[in-house]
DRENNULUM-101429 format. One record per residue: residue in three letters; x, y, z of N, C-alpha, C, O in turn. Coordinates in steps of 0.1 Angstrom, whole numbers. Atoms other than C-alpha are relative to their C-alpha. Example, Ala and Ser with C-alpha at 12.3 -4.5 7.8 and 13.67 -1.06 7.14 Angstrom:
{residuo=ALA	nc1=9	nc2=-12	nc3=0	cac1=123	cac2=-45	cac3=78	cc1=9	cc2=12	cc3=0	oc1=19	oc2=12	oc3=7} .
{residuo=SER	nc1=-9	nc2=-11	nc3=0	cac1=137	cac2=-11	cac3=71	cc1=-8	cc2=11	cc3=8	oc1=-3	oc2=22	oc3=9} .
This chain:
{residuo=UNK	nc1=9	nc2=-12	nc3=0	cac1=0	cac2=0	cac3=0	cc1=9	cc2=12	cc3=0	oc1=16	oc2=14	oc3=10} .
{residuo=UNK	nc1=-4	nc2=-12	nc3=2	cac1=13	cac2=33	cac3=-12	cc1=-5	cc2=14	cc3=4	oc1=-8	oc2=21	oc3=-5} .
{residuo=UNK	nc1=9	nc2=-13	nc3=-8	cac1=-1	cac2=63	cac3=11	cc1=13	cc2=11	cc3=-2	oc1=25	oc2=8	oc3=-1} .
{residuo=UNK	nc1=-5	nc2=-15	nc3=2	cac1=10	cac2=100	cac3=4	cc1=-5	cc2=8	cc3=8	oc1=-16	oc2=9	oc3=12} .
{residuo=UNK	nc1=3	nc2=-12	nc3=-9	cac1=14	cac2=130	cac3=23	cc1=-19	cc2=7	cc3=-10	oc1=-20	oc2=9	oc3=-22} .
{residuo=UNK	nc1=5	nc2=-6	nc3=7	cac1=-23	cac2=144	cac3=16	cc1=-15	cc2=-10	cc3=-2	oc1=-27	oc2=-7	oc3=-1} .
{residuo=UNK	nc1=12	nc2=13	nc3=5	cac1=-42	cac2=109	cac3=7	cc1=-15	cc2=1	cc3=4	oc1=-15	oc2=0	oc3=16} .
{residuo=UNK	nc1=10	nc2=4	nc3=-9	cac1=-80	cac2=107	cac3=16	cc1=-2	cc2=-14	cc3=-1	oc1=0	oc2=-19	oc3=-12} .
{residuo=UNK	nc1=0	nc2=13	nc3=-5	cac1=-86	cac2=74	cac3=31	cc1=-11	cc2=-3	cc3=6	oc1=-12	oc2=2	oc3=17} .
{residuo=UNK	nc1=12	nc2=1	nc3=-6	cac1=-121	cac2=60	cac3=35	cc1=4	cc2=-11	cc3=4	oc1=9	oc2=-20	oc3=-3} .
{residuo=UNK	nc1=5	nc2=10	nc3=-9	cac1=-125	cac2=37	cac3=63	cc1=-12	cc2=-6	cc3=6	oc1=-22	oc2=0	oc3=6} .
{residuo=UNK	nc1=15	nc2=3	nc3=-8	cac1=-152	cac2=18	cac3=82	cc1=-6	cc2=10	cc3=7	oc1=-17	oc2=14	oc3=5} .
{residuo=UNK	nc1=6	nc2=-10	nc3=-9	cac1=-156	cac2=43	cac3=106	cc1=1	cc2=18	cc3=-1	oc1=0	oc2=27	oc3=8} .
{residuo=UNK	nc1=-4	nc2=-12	nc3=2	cac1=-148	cac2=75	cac3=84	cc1=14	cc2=0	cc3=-10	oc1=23	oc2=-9	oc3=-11} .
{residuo=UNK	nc1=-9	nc2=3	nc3=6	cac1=-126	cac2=90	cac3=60	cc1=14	cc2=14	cc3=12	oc1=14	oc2=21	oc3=22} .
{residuo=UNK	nc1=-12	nc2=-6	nc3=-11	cac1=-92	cac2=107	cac3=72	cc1=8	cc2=5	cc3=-15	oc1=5	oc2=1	oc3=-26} .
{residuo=UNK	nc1=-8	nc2=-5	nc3=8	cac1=-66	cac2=126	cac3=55	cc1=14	cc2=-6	cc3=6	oc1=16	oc2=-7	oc3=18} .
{residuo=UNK	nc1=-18	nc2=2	nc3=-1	cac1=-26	cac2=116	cac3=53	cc1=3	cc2=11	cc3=8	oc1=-3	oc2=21	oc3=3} .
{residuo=UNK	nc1=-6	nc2=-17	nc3=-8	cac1=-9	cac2=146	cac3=79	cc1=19	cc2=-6	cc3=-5	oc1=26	oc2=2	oc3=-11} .
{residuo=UNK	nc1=-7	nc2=2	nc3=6	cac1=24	cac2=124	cac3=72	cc1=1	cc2=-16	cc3=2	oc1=-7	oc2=-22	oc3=8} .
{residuo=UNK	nc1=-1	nc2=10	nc3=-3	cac1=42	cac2=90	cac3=69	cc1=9	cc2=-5	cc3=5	oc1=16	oc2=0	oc3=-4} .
{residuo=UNK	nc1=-7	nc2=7	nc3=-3	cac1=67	cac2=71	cac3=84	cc1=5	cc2=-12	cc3=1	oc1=-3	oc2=-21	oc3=2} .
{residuo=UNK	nc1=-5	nc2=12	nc3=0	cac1=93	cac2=43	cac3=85	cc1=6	cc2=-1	cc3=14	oc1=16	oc2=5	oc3=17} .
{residuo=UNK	nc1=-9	nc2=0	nc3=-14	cac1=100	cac2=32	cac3=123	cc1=8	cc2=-14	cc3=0	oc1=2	oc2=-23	oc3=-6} .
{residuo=UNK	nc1=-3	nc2=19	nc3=-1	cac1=118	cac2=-2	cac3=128	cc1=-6	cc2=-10	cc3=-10	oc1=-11	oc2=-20	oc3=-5} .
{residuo=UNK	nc1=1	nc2=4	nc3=7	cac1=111	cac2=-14	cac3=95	cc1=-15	cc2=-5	cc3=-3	oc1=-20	oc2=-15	oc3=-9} .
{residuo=UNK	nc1=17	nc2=5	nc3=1	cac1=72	cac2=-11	cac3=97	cc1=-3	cc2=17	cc3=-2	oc1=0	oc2=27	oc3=4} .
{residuo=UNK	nc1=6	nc2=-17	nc3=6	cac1=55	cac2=19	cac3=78	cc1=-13	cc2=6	cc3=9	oc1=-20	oc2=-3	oc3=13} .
{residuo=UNK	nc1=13	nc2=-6	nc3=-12	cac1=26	cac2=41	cac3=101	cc1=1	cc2=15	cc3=-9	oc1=10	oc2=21	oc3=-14} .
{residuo=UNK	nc1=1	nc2=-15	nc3=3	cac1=9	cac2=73	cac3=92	cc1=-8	cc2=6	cc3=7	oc1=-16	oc2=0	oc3=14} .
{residuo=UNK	nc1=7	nc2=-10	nc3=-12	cac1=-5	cac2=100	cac3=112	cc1=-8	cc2=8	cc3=-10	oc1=-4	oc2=14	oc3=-20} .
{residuo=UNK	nc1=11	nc2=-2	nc3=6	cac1=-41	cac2=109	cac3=100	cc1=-5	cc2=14	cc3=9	oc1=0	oc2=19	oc3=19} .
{residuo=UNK	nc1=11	nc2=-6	nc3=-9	cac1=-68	cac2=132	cac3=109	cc1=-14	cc2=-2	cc3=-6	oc1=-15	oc2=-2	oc3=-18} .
{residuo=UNK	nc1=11	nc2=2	nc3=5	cac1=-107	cac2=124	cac3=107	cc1=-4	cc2=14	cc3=-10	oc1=-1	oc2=26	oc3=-8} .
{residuo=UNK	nc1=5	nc2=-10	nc3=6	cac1=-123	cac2=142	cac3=81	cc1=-16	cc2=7	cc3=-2	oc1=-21	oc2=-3	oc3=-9} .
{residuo=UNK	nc1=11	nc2=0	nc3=-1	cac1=-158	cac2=154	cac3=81	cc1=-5	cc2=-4	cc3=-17	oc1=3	oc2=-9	oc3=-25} .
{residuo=UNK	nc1=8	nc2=2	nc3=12	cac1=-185	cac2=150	cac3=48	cc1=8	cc2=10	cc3=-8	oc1=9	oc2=7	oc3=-20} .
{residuo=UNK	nc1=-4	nc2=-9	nc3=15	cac1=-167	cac2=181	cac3=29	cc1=12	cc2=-1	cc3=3	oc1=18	oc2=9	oc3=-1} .
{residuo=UNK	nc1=-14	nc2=-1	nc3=3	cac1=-130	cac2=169	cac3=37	cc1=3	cc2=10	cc3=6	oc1=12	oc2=17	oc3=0} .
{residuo=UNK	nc1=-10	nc2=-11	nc3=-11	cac1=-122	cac2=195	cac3=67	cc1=-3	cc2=-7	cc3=10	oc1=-14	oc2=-11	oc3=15} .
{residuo=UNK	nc1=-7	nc2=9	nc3=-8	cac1=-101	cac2=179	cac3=90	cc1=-9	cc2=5	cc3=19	oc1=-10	oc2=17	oc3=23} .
{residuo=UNK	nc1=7	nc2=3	nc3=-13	cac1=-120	cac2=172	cac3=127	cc1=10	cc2=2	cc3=14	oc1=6	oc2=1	oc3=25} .
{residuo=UNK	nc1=-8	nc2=0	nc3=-10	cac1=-91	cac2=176	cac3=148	cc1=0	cc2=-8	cc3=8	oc1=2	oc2=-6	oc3=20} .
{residuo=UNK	nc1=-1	nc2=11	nc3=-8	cac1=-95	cac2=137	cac3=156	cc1=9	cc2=-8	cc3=-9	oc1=5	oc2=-13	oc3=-19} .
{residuo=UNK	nc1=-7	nc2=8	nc3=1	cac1=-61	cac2=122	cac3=153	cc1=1	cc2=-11	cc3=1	oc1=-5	oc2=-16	oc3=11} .
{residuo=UNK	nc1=-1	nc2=15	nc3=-8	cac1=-50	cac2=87	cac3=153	cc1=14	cc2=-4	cc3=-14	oc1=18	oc2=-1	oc3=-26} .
{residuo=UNK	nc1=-12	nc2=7	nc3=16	cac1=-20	cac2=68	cac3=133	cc1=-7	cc2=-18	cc3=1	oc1=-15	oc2=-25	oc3=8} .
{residuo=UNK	nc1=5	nc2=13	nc3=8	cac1=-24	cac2=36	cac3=116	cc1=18	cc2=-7	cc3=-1	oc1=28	oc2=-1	oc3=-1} .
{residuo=UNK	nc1=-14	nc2=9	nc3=6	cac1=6	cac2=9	cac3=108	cc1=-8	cc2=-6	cc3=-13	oc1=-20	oc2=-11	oc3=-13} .
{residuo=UNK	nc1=0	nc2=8	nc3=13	cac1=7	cac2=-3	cac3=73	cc1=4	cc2=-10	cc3=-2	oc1=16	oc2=-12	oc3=-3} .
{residuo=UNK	nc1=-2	nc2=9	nc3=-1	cac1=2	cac2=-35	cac3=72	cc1=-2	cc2=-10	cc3=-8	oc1=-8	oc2=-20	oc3=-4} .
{residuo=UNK	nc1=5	nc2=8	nc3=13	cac1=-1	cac2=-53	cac3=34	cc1=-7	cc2=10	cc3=-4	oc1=-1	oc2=21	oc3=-3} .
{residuo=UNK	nc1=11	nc2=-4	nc3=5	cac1=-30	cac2=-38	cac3=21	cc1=-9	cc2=5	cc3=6	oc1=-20	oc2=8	oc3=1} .
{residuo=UNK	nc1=8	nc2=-3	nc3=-13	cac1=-44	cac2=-30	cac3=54	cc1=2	cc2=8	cc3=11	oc1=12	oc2=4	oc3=16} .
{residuo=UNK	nc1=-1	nc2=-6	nc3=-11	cac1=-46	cac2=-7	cac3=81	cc1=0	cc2=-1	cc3=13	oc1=-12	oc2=-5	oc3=14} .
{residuo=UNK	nc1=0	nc2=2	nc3=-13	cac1=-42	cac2=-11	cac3=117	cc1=1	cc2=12	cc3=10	oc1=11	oc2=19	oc3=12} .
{residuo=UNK	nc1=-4	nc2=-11	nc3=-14	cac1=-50	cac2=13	cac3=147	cc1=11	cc2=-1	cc3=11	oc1=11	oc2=-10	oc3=20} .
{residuo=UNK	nc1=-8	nc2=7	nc3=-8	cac1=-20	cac2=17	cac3=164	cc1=-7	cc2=7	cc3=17	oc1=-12	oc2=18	oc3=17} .
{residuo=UNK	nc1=3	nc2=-8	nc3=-10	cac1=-31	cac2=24	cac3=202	cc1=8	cc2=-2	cc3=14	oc1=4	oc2=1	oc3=26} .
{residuo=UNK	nc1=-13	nc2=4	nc3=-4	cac1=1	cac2=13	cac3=218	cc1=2	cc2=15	cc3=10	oc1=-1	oc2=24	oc3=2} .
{residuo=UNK	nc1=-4	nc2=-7	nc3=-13	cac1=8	cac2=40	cac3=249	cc1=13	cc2=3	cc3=-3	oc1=16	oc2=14	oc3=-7} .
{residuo=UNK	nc1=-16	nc2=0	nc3=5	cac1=45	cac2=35	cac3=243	cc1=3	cc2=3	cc3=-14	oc1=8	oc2=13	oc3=-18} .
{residuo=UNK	nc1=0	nc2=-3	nc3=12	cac1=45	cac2=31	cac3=208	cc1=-2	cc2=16	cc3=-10	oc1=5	oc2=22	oc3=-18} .
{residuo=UNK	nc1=2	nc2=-15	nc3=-1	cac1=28	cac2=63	cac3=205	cc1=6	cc2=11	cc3=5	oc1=5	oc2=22	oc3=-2} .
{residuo=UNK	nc1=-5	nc2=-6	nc3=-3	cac1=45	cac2=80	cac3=224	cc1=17	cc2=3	cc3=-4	oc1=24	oc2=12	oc3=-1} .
{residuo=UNK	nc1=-12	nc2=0	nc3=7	cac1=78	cac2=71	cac3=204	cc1=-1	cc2=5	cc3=-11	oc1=9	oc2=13	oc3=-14} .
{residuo=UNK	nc1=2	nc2=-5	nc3=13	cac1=63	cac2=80	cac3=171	cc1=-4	cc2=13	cc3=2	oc1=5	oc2=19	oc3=-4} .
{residuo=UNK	nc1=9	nc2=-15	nc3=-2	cac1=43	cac2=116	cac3=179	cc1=12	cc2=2	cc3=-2	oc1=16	oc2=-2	oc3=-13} .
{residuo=UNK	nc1=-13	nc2=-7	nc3=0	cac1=79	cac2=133	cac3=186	cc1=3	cc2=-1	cc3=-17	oc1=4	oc2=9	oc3=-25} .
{residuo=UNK	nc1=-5	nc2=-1	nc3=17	cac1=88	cac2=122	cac3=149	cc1=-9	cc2=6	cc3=-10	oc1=-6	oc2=13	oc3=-20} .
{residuo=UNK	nc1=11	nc2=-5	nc3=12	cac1=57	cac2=129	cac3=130	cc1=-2	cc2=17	cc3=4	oc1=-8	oc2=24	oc3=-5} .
{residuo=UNK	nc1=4	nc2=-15	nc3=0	cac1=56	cac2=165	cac3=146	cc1=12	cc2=6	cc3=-5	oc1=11	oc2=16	oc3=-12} .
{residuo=UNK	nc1=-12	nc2=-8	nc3=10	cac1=93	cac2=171	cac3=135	cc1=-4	cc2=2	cc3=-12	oc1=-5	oc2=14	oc3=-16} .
{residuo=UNK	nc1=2	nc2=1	nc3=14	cac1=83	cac2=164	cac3=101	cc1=-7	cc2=10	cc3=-1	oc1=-1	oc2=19	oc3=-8} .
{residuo=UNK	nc1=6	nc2=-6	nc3=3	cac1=53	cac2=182	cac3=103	cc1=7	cc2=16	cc3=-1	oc1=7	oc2=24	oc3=-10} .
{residuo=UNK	nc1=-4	nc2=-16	nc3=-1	cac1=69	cac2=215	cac3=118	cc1=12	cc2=1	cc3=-11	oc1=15	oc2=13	oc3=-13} .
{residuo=UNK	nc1=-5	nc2=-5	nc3=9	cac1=95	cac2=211	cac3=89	cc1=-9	cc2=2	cc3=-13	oc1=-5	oc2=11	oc3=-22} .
{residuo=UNK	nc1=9	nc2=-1	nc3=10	cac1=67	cac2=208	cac3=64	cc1=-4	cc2=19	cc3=-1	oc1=-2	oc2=28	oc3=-10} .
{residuo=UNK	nc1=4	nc2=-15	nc3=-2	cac1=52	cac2=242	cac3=76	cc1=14	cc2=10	cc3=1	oc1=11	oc2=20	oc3=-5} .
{residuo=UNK	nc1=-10	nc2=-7	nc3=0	cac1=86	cac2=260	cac3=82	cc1=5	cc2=1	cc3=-16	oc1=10	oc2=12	oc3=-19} .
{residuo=UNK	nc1=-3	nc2=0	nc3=8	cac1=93	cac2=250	cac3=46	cc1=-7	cc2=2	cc3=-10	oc1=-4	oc2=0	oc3=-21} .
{residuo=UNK	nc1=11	nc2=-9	nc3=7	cac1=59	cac2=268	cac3=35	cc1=2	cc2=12	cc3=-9	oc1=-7	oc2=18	oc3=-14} .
């Protein structure tokens, strides 16, 4: 599965936008945000691990708390580099 900064992504329980992606320890995850019916973003985060063809909620306490730090670097280079 090929996800891009940007992607909409309909799921069972909603669609979400790509915010960005990452490679941590040889397993791909991206950091979303729910999106409403017209595609503006709900300010309900969650990341996913990419896993084949399929998505997985990560809800890992630790895990999470490893990845956030990385995905906001990214982000605040994204915006700095506006």
């Amino acid at each position: 599965m090929n996800i891009k900064l940007g992607d909409l992504l309909t799921l069972d329980d909603g669609r979400y936008v790509t915010l960005d992606n990452i490679e941590y320890k040889n397993e791909k995850y991206i950091f979303t945000d729910k999106v409403d019916d017209n595609d503006k973003p709900m300010n309900n985060t969650c990341v996913f691990k990419i896993v084949g063809d399929e998505l997985e909620i990560i809800d890992d306490k630790d895990l999470l708390d490893t990845l956030m730090p990385i995905f906001l670097k990214d982000i605040e280079k994204l915006v700095q580099d506006l």
